[in-house]
C-alpha positions as CSV (number, residue, x, y, z in Angstrom):
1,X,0.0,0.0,0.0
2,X,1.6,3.3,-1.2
3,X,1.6,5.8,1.7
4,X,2.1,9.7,1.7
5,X,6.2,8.6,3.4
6,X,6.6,6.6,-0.5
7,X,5.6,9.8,-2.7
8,X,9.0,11.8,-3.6
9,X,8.1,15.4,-3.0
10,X,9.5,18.6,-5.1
11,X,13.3,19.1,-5.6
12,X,13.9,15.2,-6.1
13,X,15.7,14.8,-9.1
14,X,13.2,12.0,-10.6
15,X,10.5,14.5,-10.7
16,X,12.8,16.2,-13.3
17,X,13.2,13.0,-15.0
18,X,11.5,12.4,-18.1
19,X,10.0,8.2,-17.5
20,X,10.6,5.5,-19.5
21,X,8.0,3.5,-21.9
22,X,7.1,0.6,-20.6
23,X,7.5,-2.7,-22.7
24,X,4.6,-5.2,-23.1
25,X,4.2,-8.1,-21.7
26,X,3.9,-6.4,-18.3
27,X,6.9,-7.3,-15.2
28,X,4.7,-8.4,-11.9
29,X,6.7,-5.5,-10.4
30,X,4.7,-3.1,-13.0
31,X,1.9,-4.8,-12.8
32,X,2.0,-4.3,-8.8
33,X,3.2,-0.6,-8.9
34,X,0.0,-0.2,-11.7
35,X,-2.6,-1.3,-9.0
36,X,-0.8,0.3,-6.0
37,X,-1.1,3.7,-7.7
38,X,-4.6,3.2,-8.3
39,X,-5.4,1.8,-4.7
40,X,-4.0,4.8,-3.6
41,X,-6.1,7.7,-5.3
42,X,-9.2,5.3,-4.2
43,X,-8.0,5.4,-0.8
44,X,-7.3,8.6,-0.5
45,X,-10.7,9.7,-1.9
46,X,-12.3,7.6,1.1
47,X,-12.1,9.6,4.4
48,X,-12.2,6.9,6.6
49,X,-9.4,4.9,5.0
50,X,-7.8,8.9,4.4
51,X,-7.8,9.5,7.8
52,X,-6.4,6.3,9.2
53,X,-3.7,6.2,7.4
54,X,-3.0,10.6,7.2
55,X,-3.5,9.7,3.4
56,X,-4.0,13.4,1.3
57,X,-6.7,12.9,-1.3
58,X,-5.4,13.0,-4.8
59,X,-7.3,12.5,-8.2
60,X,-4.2,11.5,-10.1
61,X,-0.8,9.8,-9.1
62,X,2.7,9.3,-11.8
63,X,5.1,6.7,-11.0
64,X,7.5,9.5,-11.0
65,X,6.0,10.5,-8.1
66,X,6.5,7.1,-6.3
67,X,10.3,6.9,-7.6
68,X,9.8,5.0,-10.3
69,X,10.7,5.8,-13.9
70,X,7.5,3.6,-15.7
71,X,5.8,5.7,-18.0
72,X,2.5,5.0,-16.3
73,X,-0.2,7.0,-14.3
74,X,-3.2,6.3,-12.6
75,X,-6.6,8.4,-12.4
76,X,-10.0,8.3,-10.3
77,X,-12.4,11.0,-10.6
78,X,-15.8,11.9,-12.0
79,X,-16.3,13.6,-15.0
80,X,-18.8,16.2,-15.9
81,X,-21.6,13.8,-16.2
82,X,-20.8,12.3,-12.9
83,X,-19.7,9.0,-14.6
84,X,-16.3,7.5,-12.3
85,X,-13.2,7.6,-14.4
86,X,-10.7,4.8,-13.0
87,X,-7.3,3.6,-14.8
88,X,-4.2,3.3,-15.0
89,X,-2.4,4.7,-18.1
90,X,0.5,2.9,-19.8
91,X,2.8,4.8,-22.1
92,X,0.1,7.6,-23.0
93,X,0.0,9.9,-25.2
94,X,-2.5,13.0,-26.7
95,X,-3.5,12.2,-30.4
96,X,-4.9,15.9,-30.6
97,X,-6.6,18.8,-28.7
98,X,-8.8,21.8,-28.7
99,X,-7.7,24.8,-29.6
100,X,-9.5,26.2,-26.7
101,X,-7.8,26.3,-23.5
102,X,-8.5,26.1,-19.7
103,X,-7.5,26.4,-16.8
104,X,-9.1,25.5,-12.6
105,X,-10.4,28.9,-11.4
106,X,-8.7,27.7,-7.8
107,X,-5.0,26.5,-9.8
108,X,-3.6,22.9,-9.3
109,X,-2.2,20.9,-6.5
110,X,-0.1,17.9,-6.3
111,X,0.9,15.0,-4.0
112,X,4.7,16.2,-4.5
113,X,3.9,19.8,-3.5
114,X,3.5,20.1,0.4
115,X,3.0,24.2,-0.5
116,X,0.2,26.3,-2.0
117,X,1.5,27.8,-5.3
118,X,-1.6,30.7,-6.8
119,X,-1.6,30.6,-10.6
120,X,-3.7,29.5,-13.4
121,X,-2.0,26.7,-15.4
122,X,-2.8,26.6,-18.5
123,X,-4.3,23.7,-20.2
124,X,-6.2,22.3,-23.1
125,X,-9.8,22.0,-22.9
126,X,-10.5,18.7,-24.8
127,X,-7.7,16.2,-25.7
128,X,-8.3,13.0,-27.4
129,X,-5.7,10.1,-25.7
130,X,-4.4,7.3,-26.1
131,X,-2.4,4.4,-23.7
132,X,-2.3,0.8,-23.2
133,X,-4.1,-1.2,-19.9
134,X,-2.0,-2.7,-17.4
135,X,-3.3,-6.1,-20.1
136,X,-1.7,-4.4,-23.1
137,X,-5.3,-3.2,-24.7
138,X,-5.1,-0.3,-26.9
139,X,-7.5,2.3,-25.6
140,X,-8.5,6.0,-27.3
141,X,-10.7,8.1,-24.9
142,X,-12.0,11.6,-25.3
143,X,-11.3,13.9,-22.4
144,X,-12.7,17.7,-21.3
145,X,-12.9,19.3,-18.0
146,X,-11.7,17.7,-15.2
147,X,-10.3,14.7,-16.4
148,X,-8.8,16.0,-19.6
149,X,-6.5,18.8,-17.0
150,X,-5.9,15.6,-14.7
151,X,-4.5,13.6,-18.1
152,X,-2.2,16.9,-18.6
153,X,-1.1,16.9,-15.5
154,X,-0.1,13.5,-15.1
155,X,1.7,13.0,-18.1
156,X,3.5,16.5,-17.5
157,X,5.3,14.5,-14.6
158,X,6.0,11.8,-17.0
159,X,7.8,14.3,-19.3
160,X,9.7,15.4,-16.0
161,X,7.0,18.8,-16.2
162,X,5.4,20.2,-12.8
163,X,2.6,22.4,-12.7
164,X,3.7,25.6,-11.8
165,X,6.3,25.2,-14.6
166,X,3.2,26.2,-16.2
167,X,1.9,29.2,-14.9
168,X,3.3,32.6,-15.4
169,X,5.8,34.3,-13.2
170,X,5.5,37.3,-13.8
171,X,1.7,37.3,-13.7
172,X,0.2,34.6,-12.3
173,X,-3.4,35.3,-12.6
174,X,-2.9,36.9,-16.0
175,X,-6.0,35.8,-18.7
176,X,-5.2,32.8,-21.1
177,X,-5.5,33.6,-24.3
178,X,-8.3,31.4,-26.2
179,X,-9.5,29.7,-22.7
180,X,-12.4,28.9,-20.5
181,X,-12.3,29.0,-16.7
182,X,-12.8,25.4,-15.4
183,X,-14.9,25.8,-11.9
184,X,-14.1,22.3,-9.8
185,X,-17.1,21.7,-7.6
């Protein structure tokens, strides 16, 4: 079970690491580090198991972030249609994107980052993705809101990327050209 202790937090160098792709047939070791990351966004989402355990509730969760350099993330969250959204991506990628961007009205956190950083980061509205299952299956989803920021995100720390990379020194809070606020409930 992964634990807050196991996730590396900013200034460790395999943040700033781009990951590896992972090669098919899955290692057990992969396979385990796939579910683990999953177990833990599940977890942390439930306040019971959360509080038991001082687990901080997370959406989405890169092996980077656990030391690891597999190209691989996992996700849990609803999207706009309430609809639970629950994998683990292998090796993903964004086939294309909006034009229009967006960005969280309230600015991102992560599990690696024990500090508040203000800014709107921007990102694009819809992507269209692809990544393999933990069983090798090809899958192609089509992402907005929510999820399609927590896909960015995620796969920014694959590329060695964190959030507030993103977001603009000099002014923070300055508009995004082309973009729609994204209000998280």
């Amino acid at each position: 079970m992964i634990l807050m202790d196991d996730i590396i937090r900013e200034g460790h160098p395999t943040l700033r690491t781009k990951a590896e792709e992972v090669k098919f047939p899955l290692t057990d070791e992969a396979k385990q580090l796939a579910e683990n990351m999953l177990q833990y966004l599940i977890n942390s989402q439930d306040p019971e198991i959360a509080d038991k355990y001082d687990l901080r509730s997370g959406i989405g969760l890169a092996a980077n972030q656990i030391n690891s350099l597999h190209r691989m993330f996992a996700l849990h969250l609803k999207d706009e249609n309430g609809e639970q959204l629950s994998f683990v991506a292998i090796n993903p990628k964004v086939v294309s994107h909006s034009v229009e961007n967006t960005y969280l009205t309230g600015g991102e956190g992560c599990l690696s980052v024990d500090r508040n950083v203000s800014g709107y980061v921007p990102r694009h509205a819809r992507v269209t993705v692809k990544f393999k299952t933990v069983d090798g299956e090809e899958k192609k989803m089509r992402l907005k809101g929510l999820p399609a920021i927590a896909f960015q995100h995620e796969l920014d720390h694959l590329n060695g990327i964190m959030f507030y990379d993103r977001i603009n020194e000099k002014n923070p809070f300055a508009e995004i050209p082309d973009s729609k606020p994204y209000e998280r409930d």
